[in-house]
N, C-alpha and C positions, 0 to 999 in steps of 0.2 A: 511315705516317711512319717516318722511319728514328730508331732506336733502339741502344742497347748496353745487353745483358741475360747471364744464362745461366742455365742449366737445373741445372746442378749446380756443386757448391761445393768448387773445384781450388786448388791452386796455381798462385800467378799466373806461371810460369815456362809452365803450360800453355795453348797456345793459345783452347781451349774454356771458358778460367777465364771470360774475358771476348767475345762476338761480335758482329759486327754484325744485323739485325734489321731484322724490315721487321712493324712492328705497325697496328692499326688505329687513328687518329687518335679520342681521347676527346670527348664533348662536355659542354660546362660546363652546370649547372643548380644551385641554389641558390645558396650561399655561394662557389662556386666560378668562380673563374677560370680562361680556358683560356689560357696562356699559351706565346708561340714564342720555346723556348730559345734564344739566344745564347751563354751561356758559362757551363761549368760548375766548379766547385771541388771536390780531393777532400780529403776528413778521416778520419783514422781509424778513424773509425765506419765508413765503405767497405772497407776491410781487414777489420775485424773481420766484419763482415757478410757478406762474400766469402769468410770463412777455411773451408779446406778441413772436411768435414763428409761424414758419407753420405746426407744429404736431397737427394732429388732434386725437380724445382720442374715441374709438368705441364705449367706456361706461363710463357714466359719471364719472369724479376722482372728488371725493371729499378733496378740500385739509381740513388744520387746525392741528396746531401743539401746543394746550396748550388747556386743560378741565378739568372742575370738576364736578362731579356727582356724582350719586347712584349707585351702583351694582346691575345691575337685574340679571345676572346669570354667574357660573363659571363654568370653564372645568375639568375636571377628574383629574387633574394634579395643579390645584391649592392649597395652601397651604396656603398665607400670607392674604387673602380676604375672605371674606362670603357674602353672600346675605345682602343688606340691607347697608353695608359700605359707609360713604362717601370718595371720592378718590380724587387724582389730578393728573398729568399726562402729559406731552408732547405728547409722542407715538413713533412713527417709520417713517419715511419719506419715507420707501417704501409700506407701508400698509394703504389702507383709513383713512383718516383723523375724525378731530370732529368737523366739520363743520357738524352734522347729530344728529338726534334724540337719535340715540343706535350707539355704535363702541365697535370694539375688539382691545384689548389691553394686549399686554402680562405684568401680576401681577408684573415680576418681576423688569419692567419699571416705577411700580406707587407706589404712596405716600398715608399715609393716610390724608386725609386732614384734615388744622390746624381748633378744636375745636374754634377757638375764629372769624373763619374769616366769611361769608356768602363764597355763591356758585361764584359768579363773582369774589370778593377778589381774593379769591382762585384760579380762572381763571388767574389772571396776572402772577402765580407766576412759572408755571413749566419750561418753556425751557431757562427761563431768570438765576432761581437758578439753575440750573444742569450748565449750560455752565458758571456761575460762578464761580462754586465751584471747579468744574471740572479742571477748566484754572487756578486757583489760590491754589488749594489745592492737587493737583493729577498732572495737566500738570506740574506746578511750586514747587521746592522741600519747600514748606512752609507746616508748621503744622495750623491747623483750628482751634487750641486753643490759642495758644502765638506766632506762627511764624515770628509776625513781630514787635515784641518787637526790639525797635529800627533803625526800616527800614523806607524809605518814598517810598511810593504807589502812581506813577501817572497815570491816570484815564481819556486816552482820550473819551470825548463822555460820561460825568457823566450822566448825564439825560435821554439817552435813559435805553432801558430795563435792559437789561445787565448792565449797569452801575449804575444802581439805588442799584442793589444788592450786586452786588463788593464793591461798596463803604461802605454799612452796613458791609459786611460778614469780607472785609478788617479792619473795626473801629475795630470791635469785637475781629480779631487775633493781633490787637496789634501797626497795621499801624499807621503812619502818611501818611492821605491820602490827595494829592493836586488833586482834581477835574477839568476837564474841559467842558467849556460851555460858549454861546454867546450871551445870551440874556439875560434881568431881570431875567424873567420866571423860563428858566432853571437853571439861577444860585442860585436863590431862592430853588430851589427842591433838587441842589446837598446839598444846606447848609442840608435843611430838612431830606436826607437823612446819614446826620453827616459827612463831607467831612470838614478837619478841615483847606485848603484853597479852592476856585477857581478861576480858572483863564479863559486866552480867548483862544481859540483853534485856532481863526482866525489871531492872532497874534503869532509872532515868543514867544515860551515855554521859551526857556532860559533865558533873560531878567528879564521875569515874577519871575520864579523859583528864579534869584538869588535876586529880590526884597525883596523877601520872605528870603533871607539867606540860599539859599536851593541850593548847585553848582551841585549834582548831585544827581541821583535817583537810589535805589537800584533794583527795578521792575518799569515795567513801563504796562497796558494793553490799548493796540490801540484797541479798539473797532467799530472805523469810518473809517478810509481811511487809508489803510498800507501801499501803497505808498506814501503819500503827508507827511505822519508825520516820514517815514522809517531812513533819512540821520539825521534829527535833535534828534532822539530819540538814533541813534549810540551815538550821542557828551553827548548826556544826562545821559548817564546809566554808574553806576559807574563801575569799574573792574569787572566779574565774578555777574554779575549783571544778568536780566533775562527778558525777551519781549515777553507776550501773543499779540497773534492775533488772530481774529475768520474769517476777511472778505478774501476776494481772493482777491490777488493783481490784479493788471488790465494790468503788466508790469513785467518786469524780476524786482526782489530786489539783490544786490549787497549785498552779503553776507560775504563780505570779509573786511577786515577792514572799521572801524573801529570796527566791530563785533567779528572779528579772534582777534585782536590784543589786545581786553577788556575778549575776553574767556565769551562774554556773548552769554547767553542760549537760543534759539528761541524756543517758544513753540505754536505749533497750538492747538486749541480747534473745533472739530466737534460734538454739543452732542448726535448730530444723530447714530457716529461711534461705539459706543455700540451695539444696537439694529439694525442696521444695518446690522454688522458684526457677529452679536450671540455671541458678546466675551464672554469667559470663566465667566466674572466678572462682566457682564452685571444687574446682583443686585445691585452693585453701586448704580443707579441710584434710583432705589428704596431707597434703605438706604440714598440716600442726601435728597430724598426727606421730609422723615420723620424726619430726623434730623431739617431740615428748619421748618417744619411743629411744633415741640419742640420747635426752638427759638422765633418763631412767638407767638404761646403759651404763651412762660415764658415772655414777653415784651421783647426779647434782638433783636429782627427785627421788622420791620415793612412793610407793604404791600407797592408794587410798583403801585396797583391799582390808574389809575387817571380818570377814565371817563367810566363811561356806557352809550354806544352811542345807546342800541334798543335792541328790540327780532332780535334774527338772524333767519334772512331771506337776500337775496339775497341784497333788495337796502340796509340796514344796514351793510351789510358783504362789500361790495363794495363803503360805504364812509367810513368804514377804513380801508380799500386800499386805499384809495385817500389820506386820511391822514396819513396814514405812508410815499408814495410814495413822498409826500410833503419834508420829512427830519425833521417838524415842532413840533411834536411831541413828549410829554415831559410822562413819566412813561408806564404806559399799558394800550391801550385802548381794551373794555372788551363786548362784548352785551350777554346777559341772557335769558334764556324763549324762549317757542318756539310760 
């Protein structure tokens, strides 16, 4: 099967960061699904994982952590899938990725995909709605129906991936969400995807916020930088208030007042750490999936999809890396076909 993998871990300016690949086609048994890629989405987690390093890899690693496709075949132990299904899916970060023709994937990590969306749509949507939903409805004690019936939701980093979907999944429980972003661009996409202010990230919050009549915030999700926004978002967050993070700090965080002193909540989001770990409850992820895949459906979300850049193949897979690694980046970039 054709694949994009590499052996060692370059910068992506170099040709051999990323190559094309000719692997042998896996076959499903247990839990798992075999499923034939359509169209891939990249995230972050792709760059980091790709980022230059002296570990050299004996067998090509194929990364890629967001697809949609068909099911060509299931293992003895599957239940929720049949032949023929279309699916979507992030995966497992210890397990080949979907950067490949065919991958396995355990069923009970995947989603059926939304009937209204194409295959690449589909593609933007998995690792961005799971570490949403995940961090705001499961990390965070909020309900996914009404929870934020009278709360304000602030949203650093509204236009990248993650943020395109908090901010939808946030309108929908209830939030008043203030988005942030720093361009035209971006700030045009936070409105698009219903963010009922935004403001500048690159400017001090506070200011902003109280222009707005707004002195403090009940949640808040850093999605960008958890150091640089960590001491102003302490002064931001009201009493018993609550702070998602997904990135790794790059520095010790100061955990103590004014965090101790407000009794607010830190919560990390990995949505790796399911599948990862084999937890108990590792359906989750399946079940958010489909739920997402229902709101998409009934018009209550909409796609985070912003660009299909190619069939994936190596030079495609490797201009966005180059564009994610930029920062520049506004929704999910997507390549389809092989």
């Amino acid at each position: 099967m054709k694949a994009v993998a590499l052996t060692r871990y370059l910068p992506i300016d170099d040709p051999q960061s990323l190559t094309d690949v000719e692997l042998p086609a896996p076959v499903a048994g247990g839990h798992d699904l075999l499923v034939r890629v359509e169209a891939i989405s990249v995230n972050p987690v792709d760059t980091k994982v790709r980022s230059p390093k002296p570990q050299v890899e004996a067998q090509p690693r194929v990364l890629g952590y967001d697809a949609a496709g068909t099911v060509e075949a299931v293992g003895e132990q599957v239940t929720r899938f049949k032949v023929g299904d279309t699916v979507y899916y992030s995966g497992d970060i210890t397990r080949p990725g979907s950067n490949s023709e065919l991958q396995l994937v355990d069923e009970r990590i995947v989603g059926a995909a939304p009937a209204s969306l194409d295959a690449a749509q589909a593609a933007a949507l998995p690792l961005t709605a799971i570490t949403a939903w995940e961090l705001l409805f499961q990390r965070m004690p909020f309900d996914s129906e009404n929870g934020g019936r009278g709360k304000t939701l602030l949203v650093v980093a509204g236009a990248g991936g993650v943020g395109s979907i908090a901010i939808q999944i946030a309108k929908r429980a209830g939030f008043e969400v203030v988005a942030t972003a720093s361009r035209p661009q971006s700030v045009e996409w936070c409105r698009k995807m219903g963010a009922d202010h935004v403001i500048d990230h690159r400017q001090p919050l506070g200011p902003q916020l109280k222009t707005l009549g707004i002195e403090q915030v009940d949640a808040a999700l850093n999605l960008a930088d958890t150091d640089r926004y960590w001491d102003e978002l302490g002064e931001l967050l009201a009493p018993q208030g609550h702070v998602g993070l997904i990135v790794e700090p790059a520095g010790a965080l100061k955990i103590g007042d004014p965090y101790k002193l407000k009794c607010i909540g830190i919560h990390w989001e990995m949505m790796f750490a399911r599948p990862r770990f084999g937890t108990a409850d590792m359906i989750e992820q399946g079940r958010i999936l489909d739920r997402v895949a229902q709101l998409i459906d009934a018009g209550e979300l909409q796609g985070t999809h912003s660009e299909t850049l190619g069939r994936i193949d190596a030079t495609t897979l490797r201009e966005a890396h180059r564009r994610l690694e930029s920062g520049a980046t506004i929704g999910k970039l997507v390549l389809a076909g092989w």
